[in-house]
RONUFI-244720 format. One record per residue (C-alpha): x negated, y negated, z; residue in one letter. Coordinates in pm, whole numbers, plus 32768, in hexadecimal, padded with zeros to 4 digits. Example, Ala and Ser with C-alpha at 12.3 -4.5 7.8 and 13.67 -1.06 7.14 Angstrom:
2
7B3281C2830Ca 7AA9806A82CAs 
This chain:
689
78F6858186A8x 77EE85F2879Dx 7799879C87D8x 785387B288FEx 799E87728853x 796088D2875Cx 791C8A218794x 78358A2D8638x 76ED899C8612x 75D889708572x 749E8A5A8601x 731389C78625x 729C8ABC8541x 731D8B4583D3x 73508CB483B4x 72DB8CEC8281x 72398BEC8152x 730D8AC180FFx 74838B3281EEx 74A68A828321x 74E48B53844Ax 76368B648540x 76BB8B6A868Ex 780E8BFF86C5x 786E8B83883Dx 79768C4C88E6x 790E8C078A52x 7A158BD18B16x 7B518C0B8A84x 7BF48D4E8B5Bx 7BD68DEC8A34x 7C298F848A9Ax 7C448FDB8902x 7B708F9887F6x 7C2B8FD186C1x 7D0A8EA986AAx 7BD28DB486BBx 7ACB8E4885C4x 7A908D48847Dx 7AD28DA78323x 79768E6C829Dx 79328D7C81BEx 78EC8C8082FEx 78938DA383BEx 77688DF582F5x 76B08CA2834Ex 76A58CCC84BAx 75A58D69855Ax 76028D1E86C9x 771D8D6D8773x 77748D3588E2x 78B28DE18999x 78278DA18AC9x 79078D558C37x 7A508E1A8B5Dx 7B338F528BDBx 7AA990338AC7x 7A9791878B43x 7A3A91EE89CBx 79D3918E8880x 7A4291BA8733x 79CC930F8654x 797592908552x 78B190F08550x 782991118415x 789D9014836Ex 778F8F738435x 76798FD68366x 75798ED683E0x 75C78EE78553x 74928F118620x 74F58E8B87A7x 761C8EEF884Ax 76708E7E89C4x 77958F428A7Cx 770B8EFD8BCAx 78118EAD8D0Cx 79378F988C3Ax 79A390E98CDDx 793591B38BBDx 792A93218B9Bx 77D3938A8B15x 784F94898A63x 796093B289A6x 788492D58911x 779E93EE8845x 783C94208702x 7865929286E4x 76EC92228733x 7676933A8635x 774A92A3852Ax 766E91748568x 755791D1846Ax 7499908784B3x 74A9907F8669x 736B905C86FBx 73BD8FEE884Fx 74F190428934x 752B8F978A8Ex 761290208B8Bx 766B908C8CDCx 75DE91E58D03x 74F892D28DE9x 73C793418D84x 748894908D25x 755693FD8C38x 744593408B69x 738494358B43x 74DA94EB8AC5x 753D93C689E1x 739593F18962x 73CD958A8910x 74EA95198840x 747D93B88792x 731B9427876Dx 71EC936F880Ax 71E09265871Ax 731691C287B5x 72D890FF8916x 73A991158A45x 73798FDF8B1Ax 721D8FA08A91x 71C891068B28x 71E490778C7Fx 72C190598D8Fx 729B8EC48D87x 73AD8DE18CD9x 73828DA68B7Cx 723E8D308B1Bx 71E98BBC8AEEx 71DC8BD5896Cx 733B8C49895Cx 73CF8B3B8A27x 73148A0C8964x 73468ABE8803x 745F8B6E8803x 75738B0F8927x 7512897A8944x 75EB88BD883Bx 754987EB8743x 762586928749x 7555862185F8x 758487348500x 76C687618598x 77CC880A8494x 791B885284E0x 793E899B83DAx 7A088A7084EEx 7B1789E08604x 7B528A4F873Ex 7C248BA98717x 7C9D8B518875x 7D438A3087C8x 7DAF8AF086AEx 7E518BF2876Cx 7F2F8ACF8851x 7FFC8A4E8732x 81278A1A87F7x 8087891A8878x 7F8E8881878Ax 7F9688578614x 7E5689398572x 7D2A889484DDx 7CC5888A837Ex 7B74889B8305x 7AAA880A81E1x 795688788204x 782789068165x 78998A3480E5x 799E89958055x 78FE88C17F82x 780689F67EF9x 79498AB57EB6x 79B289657DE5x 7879895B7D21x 78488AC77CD5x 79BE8AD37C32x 795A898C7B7Fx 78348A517B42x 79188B757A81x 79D78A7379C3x 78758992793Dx 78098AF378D6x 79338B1E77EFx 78E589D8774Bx 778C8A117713x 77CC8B477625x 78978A4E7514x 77F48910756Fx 76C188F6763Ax 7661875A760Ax 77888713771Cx 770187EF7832x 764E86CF78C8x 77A685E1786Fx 784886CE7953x 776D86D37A68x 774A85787AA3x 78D3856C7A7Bx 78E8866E7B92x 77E485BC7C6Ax 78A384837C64x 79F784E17CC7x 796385BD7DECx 78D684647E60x 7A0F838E7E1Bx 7ADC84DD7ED7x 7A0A84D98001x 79D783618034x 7B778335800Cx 7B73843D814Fx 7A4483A2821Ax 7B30826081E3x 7C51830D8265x 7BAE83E88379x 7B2F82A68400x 7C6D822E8440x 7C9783038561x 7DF083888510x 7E8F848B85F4x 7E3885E585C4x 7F2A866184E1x 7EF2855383DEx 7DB0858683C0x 7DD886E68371x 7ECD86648266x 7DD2858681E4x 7CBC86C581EEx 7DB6879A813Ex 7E05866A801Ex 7CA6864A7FFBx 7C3B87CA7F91x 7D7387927EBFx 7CD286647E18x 7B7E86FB7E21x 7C1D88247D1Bx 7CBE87407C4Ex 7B8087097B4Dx 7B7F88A17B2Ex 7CEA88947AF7x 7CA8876D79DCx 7B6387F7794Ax 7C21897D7939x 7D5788E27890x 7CC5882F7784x 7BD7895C7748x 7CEC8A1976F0x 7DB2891C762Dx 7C908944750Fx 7CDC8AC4752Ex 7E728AC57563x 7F2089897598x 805B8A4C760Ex 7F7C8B17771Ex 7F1989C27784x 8058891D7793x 80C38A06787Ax 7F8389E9796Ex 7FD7888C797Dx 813688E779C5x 80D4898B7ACFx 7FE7888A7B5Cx 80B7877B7B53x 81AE885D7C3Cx 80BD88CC7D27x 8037873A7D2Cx 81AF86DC7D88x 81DE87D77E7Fx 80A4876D7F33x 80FC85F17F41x 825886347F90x 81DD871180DFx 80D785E980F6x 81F68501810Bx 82C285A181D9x 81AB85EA8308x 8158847382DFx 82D8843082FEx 82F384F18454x 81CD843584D3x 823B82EB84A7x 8389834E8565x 82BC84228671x 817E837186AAx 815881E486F4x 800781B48658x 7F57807D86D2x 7ED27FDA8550x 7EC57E7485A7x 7F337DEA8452x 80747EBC8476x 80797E48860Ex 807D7CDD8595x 817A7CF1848Bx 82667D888585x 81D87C7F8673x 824E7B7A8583x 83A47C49850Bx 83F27C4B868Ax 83DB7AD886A4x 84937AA88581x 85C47BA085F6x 85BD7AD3873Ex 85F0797A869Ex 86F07A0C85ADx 87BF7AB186D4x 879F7944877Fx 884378A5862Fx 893E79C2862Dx 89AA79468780x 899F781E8725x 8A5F7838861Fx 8B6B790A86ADx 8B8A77EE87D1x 8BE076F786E0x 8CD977D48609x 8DA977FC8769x 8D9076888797x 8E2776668626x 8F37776D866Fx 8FA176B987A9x 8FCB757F86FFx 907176328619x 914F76C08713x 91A3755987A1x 921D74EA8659x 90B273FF864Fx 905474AA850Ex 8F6C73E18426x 8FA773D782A2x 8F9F750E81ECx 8F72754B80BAx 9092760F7FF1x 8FF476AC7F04x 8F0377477FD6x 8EF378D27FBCx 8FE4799180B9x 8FB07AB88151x 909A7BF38100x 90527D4181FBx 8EBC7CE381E6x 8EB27C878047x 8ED07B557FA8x 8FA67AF07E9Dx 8EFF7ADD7D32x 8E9E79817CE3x 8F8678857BE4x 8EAC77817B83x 8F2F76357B5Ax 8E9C74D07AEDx 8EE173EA7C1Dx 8E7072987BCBx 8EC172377D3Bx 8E3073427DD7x 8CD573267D2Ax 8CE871AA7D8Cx 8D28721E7EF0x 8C27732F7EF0x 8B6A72277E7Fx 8BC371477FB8x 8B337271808Dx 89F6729D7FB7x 89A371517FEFx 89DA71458144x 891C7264816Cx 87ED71BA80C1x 87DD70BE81B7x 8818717B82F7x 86D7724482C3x 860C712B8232x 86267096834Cx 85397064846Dx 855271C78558x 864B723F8441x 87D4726784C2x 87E872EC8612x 8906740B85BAx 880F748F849Cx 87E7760084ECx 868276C984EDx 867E77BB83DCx 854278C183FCx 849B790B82AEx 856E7A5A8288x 86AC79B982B9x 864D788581D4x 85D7798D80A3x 871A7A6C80EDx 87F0795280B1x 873E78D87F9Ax 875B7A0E7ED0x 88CA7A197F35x 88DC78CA7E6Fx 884A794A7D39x 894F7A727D38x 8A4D79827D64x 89F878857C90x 89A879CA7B5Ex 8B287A397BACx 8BA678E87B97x 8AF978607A52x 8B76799C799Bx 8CC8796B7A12x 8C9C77E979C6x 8C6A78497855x 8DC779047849x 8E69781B78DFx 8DAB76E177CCx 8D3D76377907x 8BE1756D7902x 8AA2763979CAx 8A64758C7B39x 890675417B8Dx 887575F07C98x 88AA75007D9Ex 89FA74B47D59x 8A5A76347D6Cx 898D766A7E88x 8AC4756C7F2Cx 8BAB76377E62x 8B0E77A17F0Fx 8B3A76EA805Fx 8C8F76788012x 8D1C77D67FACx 8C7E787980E3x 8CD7779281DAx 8DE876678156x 8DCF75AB8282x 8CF5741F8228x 8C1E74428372x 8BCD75BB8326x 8B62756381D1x 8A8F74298259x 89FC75078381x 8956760E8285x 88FB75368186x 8833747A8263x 87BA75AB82F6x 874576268172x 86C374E18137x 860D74CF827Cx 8585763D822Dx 850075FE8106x 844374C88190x 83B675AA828Cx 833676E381B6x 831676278072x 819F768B80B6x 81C977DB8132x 8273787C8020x 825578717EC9x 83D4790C7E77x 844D77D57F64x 836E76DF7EC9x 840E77247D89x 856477037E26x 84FF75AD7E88x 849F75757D3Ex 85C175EF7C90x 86C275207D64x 85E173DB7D23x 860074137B91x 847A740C7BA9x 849975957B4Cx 859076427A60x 863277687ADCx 85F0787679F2x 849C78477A80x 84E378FE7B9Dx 84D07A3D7ABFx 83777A087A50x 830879F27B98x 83CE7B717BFBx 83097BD37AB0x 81CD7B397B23x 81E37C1F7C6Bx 825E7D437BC1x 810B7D3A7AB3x 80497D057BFAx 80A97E257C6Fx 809D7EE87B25x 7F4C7E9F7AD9x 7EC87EF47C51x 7F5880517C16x 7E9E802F7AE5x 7D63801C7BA1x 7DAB81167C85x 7DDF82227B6Dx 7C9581B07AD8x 7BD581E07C11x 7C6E82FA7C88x 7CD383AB7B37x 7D0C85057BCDx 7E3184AC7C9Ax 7F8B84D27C79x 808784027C45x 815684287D76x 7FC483CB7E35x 7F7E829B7D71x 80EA82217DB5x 80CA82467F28x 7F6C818A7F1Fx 800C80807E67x 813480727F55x 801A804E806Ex 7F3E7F557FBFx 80AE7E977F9Ex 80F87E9880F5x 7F797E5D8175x 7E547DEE80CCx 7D7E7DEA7F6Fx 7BD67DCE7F41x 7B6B7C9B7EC4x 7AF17D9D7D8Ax 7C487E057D5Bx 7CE57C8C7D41x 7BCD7C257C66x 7C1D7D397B71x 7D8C7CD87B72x 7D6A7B7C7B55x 7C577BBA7A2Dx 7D2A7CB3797Ax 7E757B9E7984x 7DBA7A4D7960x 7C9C79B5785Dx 7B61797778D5x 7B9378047944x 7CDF786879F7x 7C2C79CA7A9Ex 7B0778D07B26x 7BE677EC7BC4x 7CD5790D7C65x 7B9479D87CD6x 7B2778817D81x 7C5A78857E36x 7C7279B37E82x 7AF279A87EF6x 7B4E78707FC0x 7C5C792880AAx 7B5B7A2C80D1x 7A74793E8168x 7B4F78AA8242x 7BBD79CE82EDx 7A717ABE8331x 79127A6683E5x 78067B2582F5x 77CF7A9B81BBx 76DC7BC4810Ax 77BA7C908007x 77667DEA803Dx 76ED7ECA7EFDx 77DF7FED7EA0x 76B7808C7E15x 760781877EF9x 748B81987F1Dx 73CD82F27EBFx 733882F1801Fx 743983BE810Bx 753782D581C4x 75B0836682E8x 77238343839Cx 76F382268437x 76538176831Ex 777281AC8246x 788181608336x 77AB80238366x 77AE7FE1821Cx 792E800081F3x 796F7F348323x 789E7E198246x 79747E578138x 7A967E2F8211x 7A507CCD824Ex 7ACE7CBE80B4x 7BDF7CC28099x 7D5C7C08806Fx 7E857C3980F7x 7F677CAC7FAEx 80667BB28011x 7F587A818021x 7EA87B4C7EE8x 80117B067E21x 807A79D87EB6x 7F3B79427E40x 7F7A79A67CC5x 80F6792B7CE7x 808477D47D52x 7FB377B27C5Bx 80CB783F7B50x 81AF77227C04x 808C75E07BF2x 805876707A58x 81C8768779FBx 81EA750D7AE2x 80CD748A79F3x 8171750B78DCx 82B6744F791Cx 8242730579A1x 82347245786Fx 83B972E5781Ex 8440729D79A5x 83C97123798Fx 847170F97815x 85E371BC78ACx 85D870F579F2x 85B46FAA792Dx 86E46FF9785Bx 87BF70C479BEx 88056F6C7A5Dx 88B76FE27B8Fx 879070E97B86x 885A72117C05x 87CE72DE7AEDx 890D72D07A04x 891171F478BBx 8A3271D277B3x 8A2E71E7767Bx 89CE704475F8x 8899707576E7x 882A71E0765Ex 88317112751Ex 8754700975CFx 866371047663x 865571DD74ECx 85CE705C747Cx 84EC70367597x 845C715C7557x 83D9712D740Bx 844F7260736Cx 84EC71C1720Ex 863D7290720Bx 8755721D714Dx 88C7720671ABx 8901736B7145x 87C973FF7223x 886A73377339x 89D373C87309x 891875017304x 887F74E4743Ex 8999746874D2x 8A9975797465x 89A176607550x 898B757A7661x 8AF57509769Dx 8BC675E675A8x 8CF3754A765Ax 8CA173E9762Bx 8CBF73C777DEx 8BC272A977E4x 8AC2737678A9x 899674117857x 887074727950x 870E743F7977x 86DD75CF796Dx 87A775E87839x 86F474D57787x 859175647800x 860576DE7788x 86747642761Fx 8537756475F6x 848276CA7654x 85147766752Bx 852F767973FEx 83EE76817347x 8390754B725Cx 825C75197163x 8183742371D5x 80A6734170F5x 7F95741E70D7x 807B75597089x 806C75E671D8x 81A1769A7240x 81F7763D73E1x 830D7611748Bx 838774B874E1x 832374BD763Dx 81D2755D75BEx 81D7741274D0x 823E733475E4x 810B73C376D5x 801273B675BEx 808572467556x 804471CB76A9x 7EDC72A576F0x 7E7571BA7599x 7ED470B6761Fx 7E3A70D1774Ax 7CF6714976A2x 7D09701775D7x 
């Protein structure tokens, strides 16, 4: 922010030892009354320059003292009465020069009554001297602080929002009341004074650098006041902290209610936080390119899913003509009807005729989009539409297996009640074929995309049981945990309500490569965190141009704007994408829990000869043998009684892998594992061997 855009700056020379001296710029502003514009004292006292020059004052306040350090004040070009302005200069107890429009007359009647020490125009009829204009009137761009905004601005609020400040004064204010509260600790316990400093030094860093972060965004006007405002919030918190657990030693009821009262005030502050950043979002298009190019993408999407909409309806009005002309195609009849919008509940019942016929269609499916180019009917789902319909398949298929069990019917794989989803929704055979094929052909074409998809895949090929799918929801939902964890730890004097929104953010944009190492360290061993990291690393690499990690630790030496919003641009080029950041942990979950399974999915699929991922009960039997597990007739009967209570013939791949999760046998050296633990650690010996 450069001098010309503020009417407070810095001054060439100090007014007294160790204070930096002020400029308080009013040119300009058709000001024709003071009052309304004058700073609080406690700004007031610093400046020692102030210029009301080319106004419509005709006076000036009686009394300026709150000025007590003013020396040079310029009311030239302003049709003041010489007489009005008296009682104010005299108030001025520091003024040594005065430059205005007057006759010889009237400065040497402004010299009877501010005394000869005080100059009028350099005691010449010139303009002001050469001095004054470098020293005092030229803004300095480099020491440049913006302590005092524009009262013009401040004044126009109909039309613009007003400015907050964080500046130097602020920060003294902070430390002296920290000050107050160290003092009260030193009188019981002196040894922590210097614990306390170094606490308070640190989280005015981490306060400011969060706000240099945000300021650089380049926000619109009003949020960055919002973030201003959050930060002197933040920047209190450690007094609030420190103060409440001071008293807690002396009254632990006087400090329950301070935090009480904290924890209100914190809420009421992120809730108004919240709300402005609400209205901005539904105001003001920001251009953020990350946001631009998920819409970007979102709008594609939209546009091919209107196109298959069309599509779709096109062919439904070809279906209901046919219909119409008494050319209707074989429906099934015990497809779900339609009564005013609802369905009717669901009566299962074991068709042996249908499955074989739903069978007919799976099959035919299979080949269609094996083959070269695929079918030619196969509709395009996008990635949204594919994972919207997937999830609408695990609903169904959770309603349907509990209503399975009342009824004593056997559980359906997933693939063969992915046909029975298709057939309740739509009943007619070419519907059915149509979206399968268009699942199938999904799945084939985001398999690598997307890690919930990719286990959908895996599910339907009995290469994945489905209960795994709920690890995986877990697996995001610790993720996500542990980076709020890491939040609270670096910024500890937060709120709740501000750590949830940064998480929310991180969620929807991007983590440091700092942050995902943490995560992945804190969920993984060491063997697993290396290879993650490496990953992680990896995708890094691939997608920035600078290879030279930048140092979060700051130098002694001063390091000035630029070099810090250098050095965050740096450490821009580190960081994920959350999504890529997950997916990259759930693919590796998947390839583990794959591994872990291989040796069992090559012993089921050798005993499931029409491999469709169901087995009855003489080849359970078989596979209990393969296995190598030593259970007798009773153990079986055991198993069994779980697995198909209702002796239907059918029992699943997921059903068997959930079992085999959950029996635990003693193994020859008196370990205690599971049988698929056994079954993995059987083949990793013989391997080794």
């Amino acid at each position: 922010m450069s001098g010309q855009d503020s009417n407070y700056t810095t001054g060439q020379q100090p007014y007294q030892q160790g204070i930096k001296s002020y400029t308080l710029n009013l040119a300009q502003k058709n000001i024709s009354e003071l009052n309304s514009f004058l700073p609080p004292p406690e700004q007031a006292y610093s400046i020692t320059t102030l210029i009301l020059k080319d106004n419509k004052l005709k006076k000036l306040p009686e009394d300026l003292s709150r000025f007590k350090n003013l020396q040079i004040i310029d009311l030239t070009n302003n049709p003041i009465m010489i007489e009005a302005i008296i009682p104010g200069l005299q108030s001025l107890q520091n003024l040594s020069e005065v430059y205005i429009n007057a006759t010889p007359e009237q400065e040497n009647f402004l010299k009877q009554n501010l005394g000869n020490h005080v100059s009028i125009n350099g005691d010449n009829h010139d303009e002001p001297h050469q001095d004054y204009q470098e020293n005092h009137y030229q803004e300095n761009e480099e020491e440049h602080i913006n302590y005092v905004r524009d009262p013009m601005r401040q004044n126009s609020s109909q039309t613009q929002s007003k400015e907050i400040t964080l500046g130097k004064e602020d920060l003294v204010t902070l430390a002296q009341t920290f000050d107050q509260i160290r003092e009260l600790y030193r009188q019981n316990n002196p040894s922590i004074d210097q614990r306390l400093a170094q606490s308070f030094d640190q989280h005015v860093k981490s306060v400011m650098e969060d706000l240099s972060t945000k300021i650089e965004q380049k926000s619109n006007e009003h949020i960055t006041n919002t973030h201003i405002i959050k930060a002197k919030y933040a920047l209190y918190e450690i007094c609030f902290a420190k103060l409440i657990d001071y008293v807690a030693n002396a009254d632990s009821n006087i400090a329950d209610v301070l935090q009480k009262i904290h924890d209100a005030h914190a809420i009421f502050v992120s809730e108004m936080s919240s709300i402005i950043e609400k209205l901005d979002e539904i105001k003001f298009n920001r251009p953020y390119a990350p946001d631009y190019q998920y819409l970007k993408n979102e709008n594609e999407q939209l546009k091919q899913q209107v196109q298959s909409l069309t599509d779709e309806n096109k062919h439904y009005l070809e279906i209901i003509v046919k219909h119409s002309k008494g050319q209707s195609t074989d429906v099934n009849t015990n497809k779900l009807e339609s009564q005013g919008g609802q369905q009717r509940a669901f009566s299962p019942q074991f068709n042996p005729q249908k499955t074989k016929e739903m069978r007919k269609i799976q099959s035919t499916i299979n080949q269609s989009v094996q083959s070269v180019g695929g079918p030619s009917t196969v509709r395009t789902l996008t990635i949204r539409q594919l994972k919207e319909v997937i999830e609408e398949i695990y609903k169904s298929k959770q309603t349907f297996d509990k209503k399975y069990q009342e009824a004593q019917l056997p559980r359906e794989t997933m693939e063969q009640h992915m046909y029975t989803y298709l057939n309740q929704k739509y009943g007619l055979k070419n519907l059915i074929m149509e979206w399968a094929a268009a699942i199938i052909n999904g799945i084939r074409n985001f398999v690598s995309d997307d890690n919930d998809i990719a286990v959908f895949g895996k599910i339907l090929k009995n290469e994945c049981d489905e209960e795994f799918r709920f690890v995986q929801n877990q697996v995001k939902n610790t993720i996500q945990e542990l980076l709020k964890m890491y939040l609270r730890g670096r910024y500890p004097y937060k709120h709740n309500s501000e750590i949830k929104q940064m998480v929310s953010q991180k969620i929807e944009g991007w983590v440091y490569l700092e942050e995902a190492s943490d995560i992945i360290k804190y969920m993984y061993n060491e063997e697993d965190s290396e290879t993650l990291i490496e990953k992680v690393k990896f995708y890094i690499d691939q997608n920035r141009s600078n290879t030279n990690l930048p140092s979060d630790n700051l130098s002694t030496k001063k390091v000035t704007r630029e070099q810090l919003l250098a050095m965050q641009q740096e450490k821009e080029k580190f960081k994920i994408e959350y999504v890529i950041f997950q997916k990259i942990i759930l693919d590796f979950q998947l390839k583990s829990h794959e591994k872990f399974l291989k040796k069992f999915i090559l012993l089921f699929r050798s005993v499931d000869k029409d491999l469709n991922g169901v087995i009855d009960e003489e080849q359970f039997k078989e596979l209990i043998d393969k296995m190598d597990v030593k259970k007798d007739d009773t153990e079986i009967q055991r198993y069994l009684s779980i697995l198909d209570p209702f002796n239907k013939q059918q029992i699943t791949f997921s059903q068997c892998v959930t079992l085999f999760s959950s029996e635990v046998i003693e193994t020859n050296d008196g370990q205690r594992l599971s049988i698929l633990q056994k079954i993995q650690q059987f083949e990793f010996q013989n391997h080794k061997n």
